[in-house]
C-alpha positions in Angstrom: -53.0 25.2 72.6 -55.5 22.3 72.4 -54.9 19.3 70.0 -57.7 17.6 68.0 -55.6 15.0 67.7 -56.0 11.7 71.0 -54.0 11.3 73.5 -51.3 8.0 74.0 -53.5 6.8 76.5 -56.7 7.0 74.1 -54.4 5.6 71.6 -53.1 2.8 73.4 -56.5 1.5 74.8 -58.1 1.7 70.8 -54.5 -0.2 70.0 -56.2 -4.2 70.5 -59.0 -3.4 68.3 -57.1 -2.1 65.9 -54.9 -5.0 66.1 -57.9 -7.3 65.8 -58.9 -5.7 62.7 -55.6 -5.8 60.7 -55.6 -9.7 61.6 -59.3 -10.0 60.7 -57.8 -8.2 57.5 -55.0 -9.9 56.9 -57.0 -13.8 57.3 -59.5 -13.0 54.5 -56.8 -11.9 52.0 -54.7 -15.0 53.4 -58.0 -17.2 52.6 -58.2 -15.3 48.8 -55.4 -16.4 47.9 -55.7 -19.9 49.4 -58.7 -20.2 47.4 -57.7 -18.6 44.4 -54.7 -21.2 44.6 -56.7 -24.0 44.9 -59.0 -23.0 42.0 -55.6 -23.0 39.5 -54.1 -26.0 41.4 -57.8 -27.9 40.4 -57.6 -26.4 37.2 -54.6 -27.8 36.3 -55.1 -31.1 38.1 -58.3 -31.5 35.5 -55.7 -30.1 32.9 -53.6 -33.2 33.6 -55.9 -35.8 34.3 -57.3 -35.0 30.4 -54.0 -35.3 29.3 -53.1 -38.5 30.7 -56.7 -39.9 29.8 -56.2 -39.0 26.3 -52.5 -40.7 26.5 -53.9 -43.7 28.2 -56.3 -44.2 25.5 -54.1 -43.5 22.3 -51.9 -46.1 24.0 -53.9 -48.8 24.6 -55.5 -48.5 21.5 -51.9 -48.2 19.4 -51.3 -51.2 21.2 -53.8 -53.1 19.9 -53.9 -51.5 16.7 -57.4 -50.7 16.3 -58.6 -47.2 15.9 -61.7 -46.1 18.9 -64.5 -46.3 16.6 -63.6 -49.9 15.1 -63.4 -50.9 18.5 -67.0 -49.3 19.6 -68.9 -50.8 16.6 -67.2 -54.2 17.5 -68.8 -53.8 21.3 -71.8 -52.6 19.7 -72.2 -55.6 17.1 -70.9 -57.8 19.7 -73.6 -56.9 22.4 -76.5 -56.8 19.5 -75.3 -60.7 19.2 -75.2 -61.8 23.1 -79.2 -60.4 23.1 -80.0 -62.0 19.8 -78.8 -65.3 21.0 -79.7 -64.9 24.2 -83.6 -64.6 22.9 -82.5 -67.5 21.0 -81.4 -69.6 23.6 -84.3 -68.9 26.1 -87.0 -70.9 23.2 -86.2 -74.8 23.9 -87.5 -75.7 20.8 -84.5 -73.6 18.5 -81.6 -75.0 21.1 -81.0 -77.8 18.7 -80.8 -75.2 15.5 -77.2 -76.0 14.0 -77.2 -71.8 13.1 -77.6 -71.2 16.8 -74.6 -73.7 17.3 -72.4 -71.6 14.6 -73.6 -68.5 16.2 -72.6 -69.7 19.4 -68.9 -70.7 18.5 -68.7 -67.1 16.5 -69.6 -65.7 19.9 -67.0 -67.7 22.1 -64.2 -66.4 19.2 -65.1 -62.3 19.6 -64.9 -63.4 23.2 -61.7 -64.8 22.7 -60.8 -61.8 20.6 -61.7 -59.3 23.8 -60.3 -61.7 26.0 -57.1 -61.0 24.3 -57.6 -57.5 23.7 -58.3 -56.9 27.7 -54.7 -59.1 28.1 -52.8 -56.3 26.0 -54.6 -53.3 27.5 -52.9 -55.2 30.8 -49.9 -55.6 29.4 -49.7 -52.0 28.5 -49.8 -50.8 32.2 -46.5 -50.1 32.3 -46.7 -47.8 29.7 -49.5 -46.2 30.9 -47.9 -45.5 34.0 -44.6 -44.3 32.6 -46.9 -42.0 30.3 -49.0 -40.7 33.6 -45.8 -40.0 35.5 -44.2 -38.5 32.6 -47.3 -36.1 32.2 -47.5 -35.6 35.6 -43.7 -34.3 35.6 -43.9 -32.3 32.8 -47.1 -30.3 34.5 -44.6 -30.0 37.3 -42.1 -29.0 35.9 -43.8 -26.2 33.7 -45.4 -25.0 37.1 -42.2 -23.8 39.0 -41.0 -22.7 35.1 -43.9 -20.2 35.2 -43.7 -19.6 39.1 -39.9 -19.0 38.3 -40.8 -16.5 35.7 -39.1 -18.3 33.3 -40.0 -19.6 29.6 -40.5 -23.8 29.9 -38.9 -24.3 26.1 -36.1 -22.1 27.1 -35.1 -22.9 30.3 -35.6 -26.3 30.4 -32.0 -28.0 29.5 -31.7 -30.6 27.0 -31.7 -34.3 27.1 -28.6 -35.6 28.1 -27.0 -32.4 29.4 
């Protein structure tokens, strides 16, 4: 009666090699995974940091109670001016022009006016940092919700219970 099947000698010696294999298997579905992780982790990171950009900006522009293109055309106006007196101010013989002198102090106001406005986007920080961390809570938060296998709106208790 003759077996096809090896021996526990045969078997033992391929045993190592084997062994190799199933670690050789089991690092590149480890490293899968670890990548596939990393890819959502990213994703949601870029998820976030839109998030907080877009609560950053809505913030500081609430604050100074200006809407984003009101503020643009202002930049843009105010830049067309710096060049136009700045051509204006290069010609010696139109330094002396009493319009240039009116343009000039218009110019030193909007500064003024920016000056101010950078002052409240600084004084906003606070807020914007509260906002970022509150983002930045909730994204946790609604992680281990879904790693949980749980619903966020329904398993996330109430304010002040």
């Amino acid at each position: 009666m003759t077996s096809d099947s090896p021996g526990i000698g045969t078997r033992l010696k391929r045993l190592p090699g084997q062994f190799l294999v199933a670690l050789l298997n089991a690092t590149s579905i480890l490293v899968i995974a670890a990548c596939v992780l990393v890819i959502v982790v990213l994703n949601r990171v870029d998820t976030a940091g839109a998030r907080i950009a877009a609560s950053v900006t809505e913030a500081t522009f609430s604050k100074m109670q200006i809407s984003p293109a009101e503020f643009k055309t202002r930049l843009v106006a105010l830049d067309q001016r710096i060049e136009l007196l700045s051509e204006r101010l290069s010609n010696p013989e139109l330094q002396q022009d009493g319009e240039l002198k009116q343009q000039l102090t218009e110019l030193n106001r909007n500064l003024t006016d920016l000056r101010q406005a950078a002052e409240t986007i600084r004084s906003a920080g606070p807020e914007v940092t509260s906002t970022a961390f509150e983002q930045a809570g909730d994204m946790v938060t609604d992680s281990l919700y879904a790693l949980r296998g749980c619903r966020s709106n329904d398993a996330r208790p109430e304010a002040g219970s």
